[in-house]
N, C-alpha and C positions, 0 to 999 in steps of 0.2 A: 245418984251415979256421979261419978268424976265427969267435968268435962273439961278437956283443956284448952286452955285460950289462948289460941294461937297469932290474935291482935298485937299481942305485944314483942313476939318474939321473930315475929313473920319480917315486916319493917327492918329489922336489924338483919337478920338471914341474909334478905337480896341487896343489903348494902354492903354489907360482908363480901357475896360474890363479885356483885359490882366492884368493887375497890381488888378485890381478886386477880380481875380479868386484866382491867387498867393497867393492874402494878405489872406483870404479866407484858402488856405492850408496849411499857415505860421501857422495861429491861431489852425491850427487843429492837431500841431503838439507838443509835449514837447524835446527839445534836452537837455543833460547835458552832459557837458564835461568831461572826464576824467580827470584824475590827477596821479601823481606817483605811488600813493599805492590805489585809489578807480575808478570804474568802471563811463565809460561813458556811454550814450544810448540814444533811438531815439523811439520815441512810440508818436503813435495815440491819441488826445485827445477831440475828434468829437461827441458827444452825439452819432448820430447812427453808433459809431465802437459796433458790439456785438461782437466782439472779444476782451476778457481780458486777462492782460499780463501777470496775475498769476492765474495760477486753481490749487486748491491743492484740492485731495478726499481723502478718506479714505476706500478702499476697505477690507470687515470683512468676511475673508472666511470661516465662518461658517455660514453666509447668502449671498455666492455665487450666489443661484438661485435668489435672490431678486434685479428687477433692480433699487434700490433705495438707494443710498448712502450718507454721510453726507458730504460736500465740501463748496468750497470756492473763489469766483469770484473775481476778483482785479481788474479795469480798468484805463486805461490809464489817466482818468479827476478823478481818484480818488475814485470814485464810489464803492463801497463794496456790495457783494450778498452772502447771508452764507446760505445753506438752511442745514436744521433738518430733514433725512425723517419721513415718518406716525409711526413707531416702535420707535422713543425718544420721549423723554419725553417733549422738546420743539419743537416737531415738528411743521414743518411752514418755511417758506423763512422771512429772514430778512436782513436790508439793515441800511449803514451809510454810510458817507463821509470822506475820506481821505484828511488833506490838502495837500500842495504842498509835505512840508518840511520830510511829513511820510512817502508817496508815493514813496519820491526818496530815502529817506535812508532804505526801503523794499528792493527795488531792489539791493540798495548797500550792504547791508547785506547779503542779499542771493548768492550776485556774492563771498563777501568776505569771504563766508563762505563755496564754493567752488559746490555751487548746482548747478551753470552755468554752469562749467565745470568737473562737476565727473564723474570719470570716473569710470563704473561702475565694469566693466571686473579685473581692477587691481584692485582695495578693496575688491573684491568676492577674488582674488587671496589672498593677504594679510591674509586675514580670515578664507580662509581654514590652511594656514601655522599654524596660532595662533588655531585653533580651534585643530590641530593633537598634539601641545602641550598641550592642556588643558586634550586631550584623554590621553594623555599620561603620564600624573600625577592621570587619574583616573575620571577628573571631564568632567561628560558628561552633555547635555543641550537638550532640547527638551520643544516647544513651540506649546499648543495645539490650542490656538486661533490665527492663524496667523493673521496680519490688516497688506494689503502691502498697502503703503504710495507712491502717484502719485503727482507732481509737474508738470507742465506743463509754461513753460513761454516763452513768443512769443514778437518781439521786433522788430521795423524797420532796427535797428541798434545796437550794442552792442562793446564794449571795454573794454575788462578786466581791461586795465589798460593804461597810455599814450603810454607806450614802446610797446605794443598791439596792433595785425592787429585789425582793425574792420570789424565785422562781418554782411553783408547786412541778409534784412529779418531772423532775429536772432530764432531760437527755439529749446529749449533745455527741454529733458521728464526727471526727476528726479523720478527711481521706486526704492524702496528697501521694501523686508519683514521685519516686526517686528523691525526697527529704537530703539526707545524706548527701547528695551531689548536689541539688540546689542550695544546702546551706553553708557551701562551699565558693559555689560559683557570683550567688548573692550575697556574700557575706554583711551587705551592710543595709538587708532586709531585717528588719528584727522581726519582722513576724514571721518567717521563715528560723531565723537563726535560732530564735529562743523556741518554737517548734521542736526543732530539732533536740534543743538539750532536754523536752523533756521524753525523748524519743529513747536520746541515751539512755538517760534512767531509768525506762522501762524494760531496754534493751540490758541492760547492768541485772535489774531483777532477774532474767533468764537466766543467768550467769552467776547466779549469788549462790556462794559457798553451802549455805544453810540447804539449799536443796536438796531433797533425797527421793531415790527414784521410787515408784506406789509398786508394794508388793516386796521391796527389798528390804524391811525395817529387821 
């Protein structure tokens, strides 16, 4: 009777799958390396990751009670989701695609511009200092429509910079009241200032041509 020997061919089989599965999570990954002065990082790039590496909202608290806010999705393949709620004017969810090259200079932007890592406790300090001299020359400031500004950005891995520990499963919440007026009022805050610009930028993303509304194609 035939018997077949499956010693030889078994060994090869599950190294076969093994290298499979691997090659498989390679593709579902984006790395970029660091360098002296720009940030390195490690994100998910899988169609079904629903978790995005950038969320940015815009909470308007004089519509507090409303659970419906206007934001912004970033994902790891690039993928963009901006919705509008039912009270704007465009309201509706809308979507476009990032390529490689815009993708990674978001994220580098945002690290260089210190959102990765601000700190929030010291520029609240900073700004009460500056705020008791402006009282103190007489000029006072009071903002009735507060909009606090939420940053959310989540990362396998993360690098400030080369000389930089790396950071596993990376997530960092970027909250401040009224951005936009304070990076006005402290203009010679940079961690405030540069905040801000990269507030525009993501504020610019909502805004960008390539958009189109989900359901209209």
């Amino acid at each position: 009777m035939y018997r077949l020997n499956t010693s030889n061919w078994l060994p090869g089989a599950l190294l076969f799958v093994f290298l499979l599965l691997n090659t498989s999570v390679l593709f579902a990954q984006k790395t970029v390396e660091s360098s002296e002065q720009s940030a390195g990082f490690s994100m998910a790039t899988d169609e079904s990751v629903a978790q995005p590496v950038v969320h940015y909202q815009q909470n308007i608290e004089m519509l507090s009670k409303v659970d419906d806010m206007p934001s912004l999705k970033v994902f790891g393949n690039g993928r963009v989701l901006v919705h509008y709620p039912v009270y704007m004017k465009k309201a509706g969810d809308y979507e476009m695609q990032l390529d490689e090259v815009e993708l990674v200079d978001l994220i580098r932007t945002l690290s260089a511009n210190g959102i990765l890592d601000f700190d929030e406790e010291k520029v609240k300090q900073k700004k009460q200092v500056l705020e008791k001299a402006f009282k103190a020359k007489g000029q006072f400031y009071e903002i009735s429509d507060a909009v606090e500004t939420i940053i959310d950005i989540k990362l396998d891995e993360y690098q400030k910079n080369k000389a930089s520990k790396k950071i596993k499963n990376f997530h960092k919440q970027f909250k401040w009241k009224n951005i936009e007026h304070d990076a006005v009022r402290y203009k010679h805050d940079s961690d405030i200032t540069k905040a801000n610009n990269s507030i525009g930028q993501l504020h610019g993303l909502m805004k960008d041509e390539r958009l189109l509304k989900k359901g209209l194609r």
